[in-house]
MARVEX-738936 format. One line per 10 residues: number of its first residue (from 0); their letters; for each residue x negated, y, z of N, C-alpha, C. Coordinates in pm, 1 decimal. Each point is the difference from the previous one (the first is absolute). Example, Ala and Ser with C-alpha at 12.3 -4.5 7.8 and 13.67 -1.06 7.14 Angstrom:
# MARVEX-738936
0> as> -1319.0 -569.0 780.0 89.0 119.0 0.0 -90.0 120.0 0.0 | 35.0 105.0 -72.0 -82.0 119.0 6.0 77.0 109.0 73.0
//
This chain:
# MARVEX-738936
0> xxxxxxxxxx> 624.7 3810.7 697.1 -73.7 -62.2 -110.3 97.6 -59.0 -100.4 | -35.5 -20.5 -127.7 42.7 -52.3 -111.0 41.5 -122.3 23.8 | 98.8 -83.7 -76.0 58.9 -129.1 4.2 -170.7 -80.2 6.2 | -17.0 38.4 -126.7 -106.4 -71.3 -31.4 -131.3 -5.0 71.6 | 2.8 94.4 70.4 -129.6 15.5 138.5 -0.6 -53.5 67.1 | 127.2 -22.8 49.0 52.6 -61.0 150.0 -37.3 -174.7 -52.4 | 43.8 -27.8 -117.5 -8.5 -145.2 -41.8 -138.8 0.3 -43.9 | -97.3 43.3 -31.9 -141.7 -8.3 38.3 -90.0 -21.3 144.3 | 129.8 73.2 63.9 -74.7 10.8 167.4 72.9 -171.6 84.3 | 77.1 -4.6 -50.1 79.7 -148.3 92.4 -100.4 -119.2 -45.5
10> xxxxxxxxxx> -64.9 27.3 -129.3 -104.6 -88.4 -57.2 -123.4 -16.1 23.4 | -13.1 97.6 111.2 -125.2 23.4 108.7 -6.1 -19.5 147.8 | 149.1 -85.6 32.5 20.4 20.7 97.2 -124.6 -80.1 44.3 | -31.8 20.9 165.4 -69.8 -98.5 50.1 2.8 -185.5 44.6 | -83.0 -73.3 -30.4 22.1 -141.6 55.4 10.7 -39.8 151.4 | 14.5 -85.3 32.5 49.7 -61.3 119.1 -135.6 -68.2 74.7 | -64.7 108.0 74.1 -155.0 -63.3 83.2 55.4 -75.3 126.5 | -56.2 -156.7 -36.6 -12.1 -58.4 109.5 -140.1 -29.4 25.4 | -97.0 60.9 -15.5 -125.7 12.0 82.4 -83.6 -117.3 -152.6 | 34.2 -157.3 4.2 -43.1 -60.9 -47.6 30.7 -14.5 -144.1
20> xxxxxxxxxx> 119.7 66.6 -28.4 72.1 16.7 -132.7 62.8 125.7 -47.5 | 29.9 54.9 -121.8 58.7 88.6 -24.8 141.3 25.1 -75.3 | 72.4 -86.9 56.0 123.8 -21.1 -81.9 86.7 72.4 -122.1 | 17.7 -23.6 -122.9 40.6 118.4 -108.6 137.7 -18.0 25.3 | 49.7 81.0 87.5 107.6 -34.2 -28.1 124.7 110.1 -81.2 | -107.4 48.3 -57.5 74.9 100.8 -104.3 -4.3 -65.6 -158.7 | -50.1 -98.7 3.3 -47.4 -75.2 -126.0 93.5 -10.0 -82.7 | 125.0 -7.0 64.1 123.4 -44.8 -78.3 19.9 167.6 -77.7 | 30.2 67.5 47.3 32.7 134.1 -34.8 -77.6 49.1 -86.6 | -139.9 -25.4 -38.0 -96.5 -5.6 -104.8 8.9 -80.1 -130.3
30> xxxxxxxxxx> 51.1 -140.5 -1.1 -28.8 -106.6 -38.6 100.0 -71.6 -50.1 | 136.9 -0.4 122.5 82.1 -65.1 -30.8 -4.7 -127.0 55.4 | -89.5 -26.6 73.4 -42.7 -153.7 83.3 -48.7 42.7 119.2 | 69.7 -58.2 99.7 -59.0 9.2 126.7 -135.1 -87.5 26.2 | -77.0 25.1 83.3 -125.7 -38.8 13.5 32.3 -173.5 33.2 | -44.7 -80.2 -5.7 -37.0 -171.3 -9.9 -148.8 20.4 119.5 | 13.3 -142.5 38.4 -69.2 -55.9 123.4 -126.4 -147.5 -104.0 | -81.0 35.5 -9.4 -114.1 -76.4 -11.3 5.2 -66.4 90.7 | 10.6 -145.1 31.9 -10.7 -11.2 199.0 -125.5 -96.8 49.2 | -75.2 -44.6 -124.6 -91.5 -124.1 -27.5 -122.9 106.8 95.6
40> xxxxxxxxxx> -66.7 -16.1 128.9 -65.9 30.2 69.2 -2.3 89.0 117.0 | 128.6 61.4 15.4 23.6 128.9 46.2 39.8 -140.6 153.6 | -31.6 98.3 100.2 -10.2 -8.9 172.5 135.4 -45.6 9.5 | 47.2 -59.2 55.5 164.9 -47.2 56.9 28.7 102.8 3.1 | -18.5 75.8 134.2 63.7 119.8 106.1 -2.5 127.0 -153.9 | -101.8 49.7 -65.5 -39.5 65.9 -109.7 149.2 -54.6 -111.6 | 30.4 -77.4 -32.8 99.8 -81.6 -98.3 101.4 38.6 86.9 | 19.4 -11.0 72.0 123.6 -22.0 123.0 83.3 164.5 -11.8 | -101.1 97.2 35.4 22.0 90.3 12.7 49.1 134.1 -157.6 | -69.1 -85.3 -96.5 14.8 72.1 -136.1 164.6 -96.2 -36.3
50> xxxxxxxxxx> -20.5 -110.0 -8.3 159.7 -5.2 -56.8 96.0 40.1 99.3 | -19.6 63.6 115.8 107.3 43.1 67.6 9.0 138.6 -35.9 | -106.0 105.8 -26.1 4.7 115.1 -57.9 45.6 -10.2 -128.2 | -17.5 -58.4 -95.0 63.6 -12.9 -120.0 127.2 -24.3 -42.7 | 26.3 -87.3 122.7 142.7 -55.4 20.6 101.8 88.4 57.0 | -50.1 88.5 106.8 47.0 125.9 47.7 18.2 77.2 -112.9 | -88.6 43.6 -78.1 23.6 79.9 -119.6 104.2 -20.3 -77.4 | -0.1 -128.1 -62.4 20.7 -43.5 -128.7 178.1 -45.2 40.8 | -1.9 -78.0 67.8 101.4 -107.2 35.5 -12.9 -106.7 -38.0 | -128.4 -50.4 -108.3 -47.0 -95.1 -10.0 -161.5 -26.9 -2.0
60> xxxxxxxxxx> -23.9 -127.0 -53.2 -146.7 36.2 24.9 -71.3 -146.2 -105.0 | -93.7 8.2 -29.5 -38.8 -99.5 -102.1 -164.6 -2.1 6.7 | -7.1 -132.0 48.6 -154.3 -59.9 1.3 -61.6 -83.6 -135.2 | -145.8 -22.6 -18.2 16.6 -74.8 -74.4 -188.9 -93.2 70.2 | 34.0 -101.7 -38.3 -165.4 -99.7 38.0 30.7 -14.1 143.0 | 51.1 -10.0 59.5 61.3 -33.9 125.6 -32.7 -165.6 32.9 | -18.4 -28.8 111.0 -12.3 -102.0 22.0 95.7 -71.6 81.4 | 10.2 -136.6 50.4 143.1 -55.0 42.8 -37.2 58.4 141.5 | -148.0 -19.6 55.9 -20.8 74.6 175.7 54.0 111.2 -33.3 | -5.3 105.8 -56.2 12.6 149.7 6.4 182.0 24.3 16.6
70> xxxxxxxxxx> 30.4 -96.0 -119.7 186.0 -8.8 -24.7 33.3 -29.3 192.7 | -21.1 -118.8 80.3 8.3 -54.2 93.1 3.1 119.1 123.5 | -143.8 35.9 6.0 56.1 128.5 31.5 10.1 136.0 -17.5 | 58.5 12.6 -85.5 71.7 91.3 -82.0 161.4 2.0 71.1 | -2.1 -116.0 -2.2 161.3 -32.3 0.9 58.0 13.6 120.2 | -75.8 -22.4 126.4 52.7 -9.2 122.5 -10.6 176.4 32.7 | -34.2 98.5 -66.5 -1.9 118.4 18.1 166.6 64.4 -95.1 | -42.6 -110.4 -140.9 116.6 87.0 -87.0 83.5 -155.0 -10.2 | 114.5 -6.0 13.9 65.7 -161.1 -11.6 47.5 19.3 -118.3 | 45.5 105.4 -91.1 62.6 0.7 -114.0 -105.6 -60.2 -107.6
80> xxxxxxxxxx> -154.2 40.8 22.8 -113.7 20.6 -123.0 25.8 -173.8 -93.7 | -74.8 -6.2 -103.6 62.1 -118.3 -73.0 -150.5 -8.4 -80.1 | -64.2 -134.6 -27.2 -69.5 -24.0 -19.9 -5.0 -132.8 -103.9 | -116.5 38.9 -126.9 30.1 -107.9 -77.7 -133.8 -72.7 -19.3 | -34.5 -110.6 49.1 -125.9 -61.2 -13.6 -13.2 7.6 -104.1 | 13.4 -28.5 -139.7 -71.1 -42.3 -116.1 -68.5 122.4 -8.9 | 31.5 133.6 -38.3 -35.4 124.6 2.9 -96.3 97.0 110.2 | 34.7 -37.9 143.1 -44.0 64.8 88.9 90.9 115.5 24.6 | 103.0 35.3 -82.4 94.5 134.4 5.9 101.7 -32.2 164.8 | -22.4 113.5 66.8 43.4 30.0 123.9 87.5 126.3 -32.5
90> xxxxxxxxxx> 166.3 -24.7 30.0 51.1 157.3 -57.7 96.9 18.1 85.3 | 92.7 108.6 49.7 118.9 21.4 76.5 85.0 108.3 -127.1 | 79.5 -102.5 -41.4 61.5 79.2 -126.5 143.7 52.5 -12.3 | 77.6 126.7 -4.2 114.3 79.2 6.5 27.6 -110.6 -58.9 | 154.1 -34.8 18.8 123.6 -65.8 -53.4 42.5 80.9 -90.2 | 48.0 -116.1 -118.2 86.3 53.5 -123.2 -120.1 105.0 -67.0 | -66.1 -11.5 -55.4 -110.0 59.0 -82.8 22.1 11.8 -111.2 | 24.1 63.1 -95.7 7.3 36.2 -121.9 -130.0 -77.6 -83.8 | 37.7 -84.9 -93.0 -87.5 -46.7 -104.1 -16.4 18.4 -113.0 | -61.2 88.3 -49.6 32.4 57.1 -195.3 -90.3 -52.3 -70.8
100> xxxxxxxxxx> 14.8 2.9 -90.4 -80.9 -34.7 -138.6 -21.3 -162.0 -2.4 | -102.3 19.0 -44.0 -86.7 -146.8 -23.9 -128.8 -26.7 2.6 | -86.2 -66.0 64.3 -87.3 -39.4 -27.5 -55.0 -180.8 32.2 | -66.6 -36.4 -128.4 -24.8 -112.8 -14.7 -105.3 -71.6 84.9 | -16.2 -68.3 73.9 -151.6 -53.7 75.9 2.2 -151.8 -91.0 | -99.3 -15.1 -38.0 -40.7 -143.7 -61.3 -161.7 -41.2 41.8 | 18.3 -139.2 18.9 -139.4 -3.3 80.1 -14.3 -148.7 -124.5 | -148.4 -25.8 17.3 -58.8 -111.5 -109.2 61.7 -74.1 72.2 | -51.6 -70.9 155.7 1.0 -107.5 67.9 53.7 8.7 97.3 | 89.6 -85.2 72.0 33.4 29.0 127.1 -52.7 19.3 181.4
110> xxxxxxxxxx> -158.0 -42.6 -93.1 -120.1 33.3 90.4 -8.7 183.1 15.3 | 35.0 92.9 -108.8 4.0 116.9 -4.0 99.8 83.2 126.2 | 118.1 -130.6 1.0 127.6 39.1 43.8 -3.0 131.3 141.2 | -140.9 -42.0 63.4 -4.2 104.0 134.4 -29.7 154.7 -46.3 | -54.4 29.2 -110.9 -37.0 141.5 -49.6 144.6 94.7 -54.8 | 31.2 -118.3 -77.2 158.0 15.5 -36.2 98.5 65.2 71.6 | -0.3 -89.5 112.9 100.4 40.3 57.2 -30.3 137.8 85.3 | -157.9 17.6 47.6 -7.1 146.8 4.2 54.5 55.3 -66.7 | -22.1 -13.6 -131.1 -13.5 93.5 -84.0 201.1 60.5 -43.5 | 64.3 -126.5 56.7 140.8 17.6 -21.6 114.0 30.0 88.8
120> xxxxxxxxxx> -69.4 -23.8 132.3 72.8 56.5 121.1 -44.0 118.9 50.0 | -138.5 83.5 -61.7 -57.8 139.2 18.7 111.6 95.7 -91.6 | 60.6 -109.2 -130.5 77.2 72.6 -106.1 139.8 25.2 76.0 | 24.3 -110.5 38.9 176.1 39.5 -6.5 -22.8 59.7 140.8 | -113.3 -3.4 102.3 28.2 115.3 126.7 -22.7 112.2 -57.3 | -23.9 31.8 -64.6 26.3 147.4 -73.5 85.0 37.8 -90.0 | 97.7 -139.2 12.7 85.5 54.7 -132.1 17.1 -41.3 -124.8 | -45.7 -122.0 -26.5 -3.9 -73.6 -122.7 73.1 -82.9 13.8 | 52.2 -68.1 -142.1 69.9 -120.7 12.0 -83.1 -81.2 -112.4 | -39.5 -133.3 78.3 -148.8 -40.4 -44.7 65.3 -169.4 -37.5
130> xxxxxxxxxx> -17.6 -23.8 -156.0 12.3 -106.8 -33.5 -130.0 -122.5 8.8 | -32.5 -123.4 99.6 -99.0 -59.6 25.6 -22.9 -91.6 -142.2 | -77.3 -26.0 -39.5 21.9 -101.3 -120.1 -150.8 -97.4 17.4 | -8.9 -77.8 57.5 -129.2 -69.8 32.8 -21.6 -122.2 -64.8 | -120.4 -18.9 31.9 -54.2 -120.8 -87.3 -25.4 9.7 -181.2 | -13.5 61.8 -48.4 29.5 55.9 -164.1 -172.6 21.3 0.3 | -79.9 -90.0 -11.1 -147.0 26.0 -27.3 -14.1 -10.7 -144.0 | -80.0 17.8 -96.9 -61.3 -3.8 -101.9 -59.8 -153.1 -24.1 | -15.9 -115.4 107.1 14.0 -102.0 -32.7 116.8 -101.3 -79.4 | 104.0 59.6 34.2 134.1 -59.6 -43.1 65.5 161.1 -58.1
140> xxxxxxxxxx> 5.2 24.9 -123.6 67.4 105.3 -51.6 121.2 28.7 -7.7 | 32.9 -128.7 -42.5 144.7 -32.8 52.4 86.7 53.1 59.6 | -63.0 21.6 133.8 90.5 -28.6 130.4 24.9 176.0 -23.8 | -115.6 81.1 -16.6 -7.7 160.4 21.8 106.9 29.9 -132.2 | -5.8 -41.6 -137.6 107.4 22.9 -92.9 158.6 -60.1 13.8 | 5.1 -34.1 90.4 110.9 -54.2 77.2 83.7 116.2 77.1 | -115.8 110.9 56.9 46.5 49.2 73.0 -24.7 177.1 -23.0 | 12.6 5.0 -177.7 -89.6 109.0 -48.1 148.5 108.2 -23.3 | 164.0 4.5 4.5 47.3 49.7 55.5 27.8 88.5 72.4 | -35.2 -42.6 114.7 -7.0 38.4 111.2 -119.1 58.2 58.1
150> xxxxxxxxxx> -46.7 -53.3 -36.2 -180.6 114.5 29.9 51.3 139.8 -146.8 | 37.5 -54.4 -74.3 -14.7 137.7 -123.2 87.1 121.4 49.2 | 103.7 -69.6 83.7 112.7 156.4 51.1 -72.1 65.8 104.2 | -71.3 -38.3 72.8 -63.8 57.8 103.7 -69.7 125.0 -23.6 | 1.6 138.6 80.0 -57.1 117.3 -10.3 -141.3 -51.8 1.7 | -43.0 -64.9 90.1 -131.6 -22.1 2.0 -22.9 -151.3 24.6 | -125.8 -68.9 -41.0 -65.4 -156.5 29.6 -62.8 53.1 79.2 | -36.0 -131.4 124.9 -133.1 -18.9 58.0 -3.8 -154.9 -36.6 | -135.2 24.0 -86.8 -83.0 -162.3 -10.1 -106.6 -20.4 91.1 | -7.2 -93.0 62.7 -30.9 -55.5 139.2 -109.9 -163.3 -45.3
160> xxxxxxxxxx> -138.2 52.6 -13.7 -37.6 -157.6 -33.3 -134.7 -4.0 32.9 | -47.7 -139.3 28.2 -129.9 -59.8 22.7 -40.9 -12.1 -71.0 | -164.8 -120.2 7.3 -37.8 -68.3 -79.8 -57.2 95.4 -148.1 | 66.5 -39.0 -98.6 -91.4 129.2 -99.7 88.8 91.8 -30.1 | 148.1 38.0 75.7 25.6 113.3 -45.8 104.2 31.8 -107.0 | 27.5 -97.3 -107.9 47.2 -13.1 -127.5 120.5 127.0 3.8 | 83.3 -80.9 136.0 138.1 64.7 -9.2 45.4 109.2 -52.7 | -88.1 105.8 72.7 75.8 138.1 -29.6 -48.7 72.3 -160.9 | -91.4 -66.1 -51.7 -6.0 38.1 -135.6 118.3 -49.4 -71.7 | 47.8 -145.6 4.9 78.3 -52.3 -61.8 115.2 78.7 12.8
170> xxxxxxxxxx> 74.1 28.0 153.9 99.4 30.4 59.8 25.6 229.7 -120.5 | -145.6 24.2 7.5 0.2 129.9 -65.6 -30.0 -2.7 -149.4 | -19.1 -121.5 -25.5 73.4 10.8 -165.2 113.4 -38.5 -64.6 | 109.6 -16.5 139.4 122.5 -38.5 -31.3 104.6 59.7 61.2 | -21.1 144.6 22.4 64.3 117.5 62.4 -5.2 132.5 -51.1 | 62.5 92.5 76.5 8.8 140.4 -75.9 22.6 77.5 121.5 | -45.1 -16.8 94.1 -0.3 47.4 153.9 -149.1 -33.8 84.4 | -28.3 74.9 109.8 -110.2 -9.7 32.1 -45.1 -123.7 67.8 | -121.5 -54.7 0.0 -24.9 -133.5 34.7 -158.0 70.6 92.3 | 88.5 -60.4 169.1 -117.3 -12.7 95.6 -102.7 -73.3 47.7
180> xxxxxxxxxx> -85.0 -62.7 -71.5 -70.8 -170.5 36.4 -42.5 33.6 157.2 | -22.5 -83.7 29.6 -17.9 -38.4 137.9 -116.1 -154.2 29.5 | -138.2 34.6 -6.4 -114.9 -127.2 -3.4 70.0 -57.0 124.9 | -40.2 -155.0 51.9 16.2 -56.8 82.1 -124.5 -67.8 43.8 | -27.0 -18.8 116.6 -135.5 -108.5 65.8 70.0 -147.6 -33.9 | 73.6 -31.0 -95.0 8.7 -124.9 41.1 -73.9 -48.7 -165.0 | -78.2 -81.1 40.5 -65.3 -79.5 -151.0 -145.1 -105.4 117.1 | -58.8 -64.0 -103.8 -104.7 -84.9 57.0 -115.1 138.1 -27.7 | -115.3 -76.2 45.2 -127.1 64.8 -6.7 -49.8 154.2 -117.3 | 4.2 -79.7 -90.9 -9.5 120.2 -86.3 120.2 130.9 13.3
190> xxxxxxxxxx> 119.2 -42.5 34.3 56.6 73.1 7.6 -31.9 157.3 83.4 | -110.9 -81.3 76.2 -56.4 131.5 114.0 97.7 61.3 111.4 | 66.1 -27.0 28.9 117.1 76.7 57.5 47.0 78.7 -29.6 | 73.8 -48.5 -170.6 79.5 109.1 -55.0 -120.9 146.6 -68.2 | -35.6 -67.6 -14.9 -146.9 91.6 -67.5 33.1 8.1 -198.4 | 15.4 -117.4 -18.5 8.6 -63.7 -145.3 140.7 11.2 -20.7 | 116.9 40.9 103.4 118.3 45.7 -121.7 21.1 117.8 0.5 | -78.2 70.8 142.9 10.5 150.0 -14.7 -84.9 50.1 -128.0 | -108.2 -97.3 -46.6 -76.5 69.8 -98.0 81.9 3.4 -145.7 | 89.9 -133.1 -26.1 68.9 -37.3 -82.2 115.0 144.0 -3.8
200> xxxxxxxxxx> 70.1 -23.1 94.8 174.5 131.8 -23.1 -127.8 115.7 -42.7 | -116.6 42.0 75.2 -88.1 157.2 -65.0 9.5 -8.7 -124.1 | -29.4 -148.1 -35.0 -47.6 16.2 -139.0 94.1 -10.0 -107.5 | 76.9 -56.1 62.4 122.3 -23.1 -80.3 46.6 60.1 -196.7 | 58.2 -24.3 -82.2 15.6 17.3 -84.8 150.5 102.9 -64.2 | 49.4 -71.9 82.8 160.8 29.3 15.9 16.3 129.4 45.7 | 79.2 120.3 -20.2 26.1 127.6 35.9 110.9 17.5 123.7 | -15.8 115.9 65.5 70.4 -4.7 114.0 -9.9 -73.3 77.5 | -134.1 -39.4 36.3 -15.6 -86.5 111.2 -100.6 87.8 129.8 | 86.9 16.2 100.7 -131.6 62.1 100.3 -18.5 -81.2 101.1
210> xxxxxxxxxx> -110.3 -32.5 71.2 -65.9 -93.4 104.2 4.1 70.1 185.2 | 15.2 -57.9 65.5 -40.0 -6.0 118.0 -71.6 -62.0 35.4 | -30.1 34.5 162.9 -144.6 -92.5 65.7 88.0 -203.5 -46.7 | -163.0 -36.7 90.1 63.6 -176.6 -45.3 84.7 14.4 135.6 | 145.0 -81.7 -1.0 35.0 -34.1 90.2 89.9 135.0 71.2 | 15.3 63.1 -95.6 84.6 158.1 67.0 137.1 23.5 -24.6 | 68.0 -149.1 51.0 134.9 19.5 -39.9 78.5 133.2 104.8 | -42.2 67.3 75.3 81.2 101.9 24.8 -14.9 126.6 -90.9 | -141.5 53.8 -31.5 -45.6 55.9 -181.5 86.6 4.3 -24.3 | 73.1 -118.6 -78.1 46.7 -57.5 -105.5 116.0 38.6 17.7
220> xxxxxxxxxx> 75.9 -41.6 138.0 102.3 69.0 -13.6 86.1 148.4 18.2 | -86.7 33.4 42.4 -18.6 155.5 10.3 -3.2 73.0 -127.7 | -99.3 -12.4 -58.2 -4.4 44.9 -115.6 121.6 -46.2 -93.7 | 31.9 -70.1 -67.9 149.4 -73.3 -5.2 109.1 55.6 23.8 | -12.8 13.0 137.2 148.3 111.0 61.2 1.3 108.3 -51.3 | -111.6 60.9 -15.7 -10.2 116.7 -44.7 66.6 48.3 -183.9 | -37.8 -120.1 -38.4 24.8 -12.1 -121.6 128.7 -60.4 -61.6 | 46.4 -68.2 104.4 144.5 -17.4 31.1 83.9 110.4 -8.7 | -36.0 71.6 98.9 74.3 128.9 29.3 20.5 79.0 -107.5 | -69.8 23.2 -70.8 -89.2 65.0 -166.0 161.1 -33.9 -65.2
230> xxxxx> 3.4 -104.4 -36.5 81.1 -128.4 -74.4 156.3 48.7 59.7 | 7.3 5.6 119.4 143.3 5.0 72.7 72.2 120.9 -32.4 | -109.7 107.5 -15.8 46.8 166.8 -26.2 4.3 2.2 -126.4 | -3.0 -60.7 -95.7 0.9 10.5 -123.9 140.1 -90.6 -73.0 | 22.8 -94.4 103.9 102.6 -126.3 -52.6 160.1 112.9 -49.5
//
C-alpha cells in the first residue's frame, strides 16, 4: 500500500477494551494529544486501572476533576503521580518537557483561580509555556492595563471570569490574537451558576472572541495549545 494508505490505516487502528471502557489510545496519532482522564465519578478500581493503561502507553498520564480520595489512592498504586488541589489536576509528567510559544491565562477574580489553573496546567502538559496573570477584573482596570504587555505577546488569551463576564470582551478589544473566554460559576444569585457571563462572552461585542462551557478550564486550554502550536510554526 501507498505511504498515504498505510497512514490512513494506523488512524483506524483499534482502542483498548477493558470491558467497562474503551481506551483511545491512538488519539495522539490522530490529534496530537494523548487521551486525558475525566476522573470526577468513575469507580476507584475503573480509575485505577485506566491511568495505568494510559500510563503504560503514554509514559505519562494526565487527569483532570480528581478528587484528594481518588489522588490518595491513586498514589499508593503510582508513588510518582502529583496532584494539585486548587484544580483537581492529577498528572505523571516526562521530565524536561519542551515549552513553546505563549499563552496568556487571566482570570477576573481569584475566586476563578481553580478553572485557571485547569485551564493552564492542561496547556503546558501539552506543551505550552503559559503566562498566569490573575486578578485583572474589569472592576479595577488598572490592574489588567498594567499587565496589557504581556497578555498582547501571547499567541493566544484565555479570559477566565464570573459574575457578569466583562473580562474577555475587554481583554478582545485590546489584542490581535485569539481570545478564549471561559464563564465561571462563581457570582451571587443572579449570576445562576455562570449562566449570565456565559450569556455575556456569547454576546459579546468585541471580535475574536470564542466561548467554552461555564467552568471548562481544560476546553480552554486545549484549544489554546492548539493555537499555540499555530503561532510556534509560524514564529
Amino acid at each position: 500500500m501507498s505511504v498515504e494508505e498505510a497512514q490512513r490505516y494506523l488512524k483506524r487502528q483499534p482502542f483498548e477494551e477493558l470491558g467497562y471502557a474503551k481506551l483511545d489510545t491512538h488519539r495522539k496519532i490522530r490529534s496530537g494529544f494523548a487521551e486525558v482522564i475525566f476522573c470526577s465519578g468513575k469507580a476507584d478500581e475503573h480509575l485505577r486501572q485506566i491511568v495505568g493503561k494510559l500510563y503504560e502507553e503514554e509514559g505519562e498520564v494526565f487527569g483532570t476533576r480528581a478528587s484528594k480520595e481518588q489522588y490518595e489512592m491513586l498514589k499508593k498504586t503510582y508513588p510518582e503521580l502529583e496532584y494539585d488541589e486548587i484544580s483537581g489536576i492529577i498528572k505523571i509528567e516526562k521530565k524536561g518537557k519542551k515549552q513553546e510559544g505563549k499563552i496568556a491565562v487571566c482570570t477576573a477574580g481569584t475566586a476563578d483561580i481553580s478553572v485557571a489553573e485547569e485551564a493552564a496546567q492542561t496547556a503546558e502538559y501539552f506543551g505550552s509555556r503559559v503566562e498566569r496573570i490573575y486578578d485583572v477584573g474589569v472592576s479595577g482596570l488598572h490592574r489588567l492595563l498594567a499587565r496589557l504587555d504581556a497578555i498582547q505577546s501571547a499567541n493566544c488569551v484565555i479570559a477566565i471570569a464570573g459574575m457578569e463576564g466583562a473580562l474577555a470582551s475587554v481583554i478582545g478589544g485590546l489584542v490581535d490574537k485569539p481570545v478564549i473566554a471561559v464563564p465561571t460559576s462563581v457570582g451571587y444569585g443572579a449570576n445562576m451558576h455562570g449562566l449570565s457571563a456565559l450569556l455575556t462572552m456569547i454576546n459579546s461585542c468585541a471580535n475574536g472572541i470564542a466561548v467554552v462551557n461555564i467552568d471548562n478550564g481544560y476546553g480552554a486550554g486545549y484549544m489554546a495549545t492548539q493555537i499555540n502550536r499555530l503561532g510556534v510554526r509560524h514564529e
